[in-house]
N, C-alpha and C positions, 0 to 999 in steps of 0.2 A: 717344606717339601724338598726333595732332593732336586736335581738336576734333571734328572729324566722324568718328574713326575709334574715339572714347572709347566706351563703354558706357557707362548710365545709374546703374549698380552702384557705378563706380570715378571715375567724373567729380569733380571739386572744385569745381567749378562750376555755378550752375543749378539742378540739382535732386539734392536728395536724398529717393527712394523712400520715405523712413516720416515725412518732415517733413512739414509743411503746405507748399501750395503754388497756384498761379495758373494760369490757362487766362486766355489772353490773346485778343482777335481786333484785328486792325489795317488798315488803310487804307490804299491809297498812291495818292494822284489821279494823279499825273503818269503813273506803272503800270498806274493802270487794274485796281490787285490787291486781292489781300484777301487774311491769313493768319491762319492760327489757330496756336496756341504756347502753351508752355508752360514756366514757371520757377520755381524755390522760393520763399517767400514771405521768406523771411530770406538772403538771398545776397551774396558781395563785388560782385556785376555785377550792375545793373537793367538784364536784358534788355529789356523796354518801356521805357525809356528813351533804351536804346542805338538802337533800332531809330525812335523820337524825334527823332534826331540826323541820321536818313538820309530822313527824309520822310513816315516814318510814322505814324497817329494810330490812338493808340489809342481804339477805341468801344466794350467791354466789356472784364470781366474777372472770372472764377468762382472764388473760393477752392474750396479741397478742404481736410480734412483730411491728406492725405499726397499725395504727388508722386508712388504708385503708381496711386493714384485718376485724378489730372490726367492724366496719360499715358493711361492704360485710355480713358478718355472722347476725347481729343483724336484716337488712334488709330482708335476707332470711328469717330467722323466723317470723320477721310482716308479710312478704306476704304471707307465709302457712299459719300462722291461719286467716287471713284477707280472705284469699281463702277457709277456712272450716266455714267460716260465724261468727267469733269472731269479732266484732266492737270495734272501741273505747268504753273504758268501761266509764273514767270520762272527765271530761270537762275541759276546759281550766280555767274557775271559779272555779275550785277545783285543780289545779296546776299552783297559780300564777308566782314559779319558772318554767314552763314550763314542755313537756315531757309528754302531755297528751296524745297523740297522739298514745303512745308507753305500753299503759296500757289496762289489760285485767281483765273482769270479775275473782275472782280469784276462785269464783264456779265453772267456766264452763274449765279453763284452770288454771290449778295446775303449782304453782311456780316450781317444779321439773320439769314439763314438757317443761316448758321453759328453764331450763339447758340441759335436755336431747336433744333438739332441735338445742341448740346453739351448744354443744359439737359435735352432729354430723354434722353440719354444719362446723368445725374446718376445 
C-alpha cells in the first residue's frame, strides 16, 4: 500500500498508537498555510523535519503519551474547523511529502489558534 492508503495500525512509519508521540503545527509563508500533524516521538523519519526541507517552520509541538492520544486531539481539531467552514487549504501537488489534507488557510485560522485548540483538546 502506499503511504496514504496505510492505516495508522499497520504503518512502519510515524506513528505507533501505544508509543509516545508529537502533535506538530507548522508554517509555510510563501503558502500562506498553516498545518497541524502528527508523528511518533522515536521514528526512522523526522516528519517536522522533513517538512523543514520544503519551507516549513515549525512554531509548536505537544508531546503525548501514546500516538492514540496525538491522533484523538489532532482529529478533534480538523473536525472543528472543517465544521466552521475551513477547507483544505492546499493540494496534494503542493505537498508531495503528503499531509495536505491537514492544512489551513493561514489568513482565515491563526497558527496560535491551532495550538489553542489542540491544548484544550489535551
Amino acid at each position: 500500500m502506499t503511504r496514504g492508503e496505510c492505516c495508522q495500525h499497520c504503518a512502519r512509519y510515524g506513528l505507533d498508537p501505544g508509543a509516545p508521540a508529537r502533535l506538530y503545527i507548522l508554517s509555510h509563508a510563501a503558502y500562506g498555510a498553516v498545518k497541524i500533524g502528527i508523528t511518533g516521538q522515536h521514528t526512522r523519519e523526522d516528519r517536522v523535519a522533513r517538512f523543514q526541507g520544503r519551507g516549513w517552520a515549525p512554531l509548536a509541538q505537544l508531546q503525548f503519551a501514546t500516538g492514540a492520544d496525538a491522533y484523538r486531539v489532532e482529529q478533534r481539531v480538523i473536525r472543528l474547523l472543517r465544521a466552521e467552514g475551513h477547507g483544505v487549504f492546499l493540494t496534494d501537488a503542493q505537498m508531495p511529502i503528503g499531509g495536505h489534507k491537514e492544512t489551513f488557510d493561514a489568513t482565515r485560522v491563526a497558527a496560535e489558534r491551532l495550538l489553542t485548540l489542540a491544548e484544550a483538546e489535551r
